[in-house]
C-alpha positions in Angstrom: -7.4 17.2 2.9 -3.6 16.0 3.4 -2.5 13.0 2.0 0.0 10.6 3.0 2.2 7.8 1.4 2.1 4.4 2.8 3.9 1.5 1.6 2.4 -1.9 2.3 4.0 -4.9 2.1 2.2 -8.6 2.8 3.5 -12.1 3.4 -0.1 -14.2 2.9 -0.1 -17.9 3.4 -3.2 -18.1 1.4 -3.8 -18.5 -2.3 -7.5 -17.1 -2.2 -6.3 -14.9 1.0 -3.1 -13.7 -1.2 -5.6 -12.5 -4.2 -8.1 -11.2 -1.7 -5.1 -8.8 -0.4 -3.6 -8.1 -3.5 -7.4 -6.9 -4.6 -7.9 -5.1 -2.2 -4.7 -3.4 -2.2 -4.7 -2.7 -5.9 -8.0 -0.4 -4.7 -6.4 1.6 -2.6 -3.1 2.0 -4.1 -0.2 0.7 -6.9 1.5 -2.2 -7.5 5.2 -1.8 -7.2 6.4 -4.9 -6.5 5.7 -8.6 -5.7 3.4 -8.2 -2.8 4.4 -4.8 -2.5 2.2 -1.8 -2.9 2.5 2.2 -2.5 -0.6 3.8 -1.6 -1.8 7.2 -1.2 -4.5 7.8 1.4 -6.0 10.2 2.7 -7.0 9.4 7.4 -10.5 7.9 6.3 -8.8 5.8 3.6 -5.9 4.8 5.6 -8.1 3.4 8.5 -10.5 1.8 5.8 -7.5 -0.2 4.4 -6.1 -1.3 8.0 -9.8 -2.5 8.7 -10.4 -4.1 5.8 -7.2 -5.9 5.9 -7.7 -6.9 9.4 -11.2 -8.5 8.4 -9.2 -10.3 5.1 -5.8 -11.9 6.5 -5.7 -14.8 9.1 -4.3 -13.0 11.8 -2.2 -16.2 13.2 -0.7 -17.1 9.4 -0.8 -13.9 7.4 1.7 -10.7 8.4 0.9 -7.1 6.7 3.8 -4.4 7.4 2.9 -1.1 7.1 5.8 1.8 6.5 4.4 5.6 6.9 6.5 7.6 4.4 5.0 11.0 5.0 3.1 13.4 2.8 2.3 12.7 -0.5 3.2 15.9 -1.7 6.9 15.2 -0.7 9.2 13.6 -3.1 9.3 9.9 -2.0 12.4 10.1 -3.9 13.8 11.3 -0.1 12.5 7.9 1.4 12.7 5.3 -1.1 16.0 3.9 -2.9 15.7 1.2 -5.6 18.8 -1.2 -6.5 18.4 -2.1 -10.2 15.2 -1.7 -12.0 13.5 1.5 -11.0 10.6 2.1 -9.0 7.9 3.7 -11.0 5.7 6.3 -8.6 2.5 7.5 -10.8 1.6 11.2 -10.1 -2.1 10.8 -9.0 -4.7 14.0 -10.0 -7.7 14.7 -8.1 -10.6 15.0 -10.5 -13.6 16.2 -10.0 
């Protein structure tokens, strides 16, 4: 099953609607900046995540942007440039 990278970014007006995304997100995927995550999903995940986000933001208040950065088995090196302090990405295993 292929994977792909997606990197999520959220603007939440919220407290409670904030923590609820930033739960939410840390399931799916790693916290890599301030309201700023890099997840790895496989189709299923991904459209788990977009639902469940849907259901969790206020649609008129809240914005989610999604960027599709292509396979996870390419180097996101390729797609992703840092300016100061470096971007860890964590090499996920399956296991099973």
């Amino acid at each position: 099953m292929a994977r792909s990278r997606l990197l999520v970014a959220y603007d939440v007006a919220s407290d409670a609607r904030r923590t609820a995304v930033y739960k939410l997100l840390n399931d799916f995927g790693d916290w890599v900046q301030f309201s700023v995550f890099l997840c790895e999903l496989s189709d299923r995940e991904e459209i788990e995540l977009r639902s469940r986000l849907t259901e969790t933001i206020h649609l008129a208040e809240d914005s989610v942007v999604l960027v599709a950065l292509g396979p996870a088995s390419s180097d996101v090196g390729q797609r992703l440039e840092t300016i100061g302090k470096q971007m860890l990405v964590k090499e996920r295993t399956v296991v099973v």
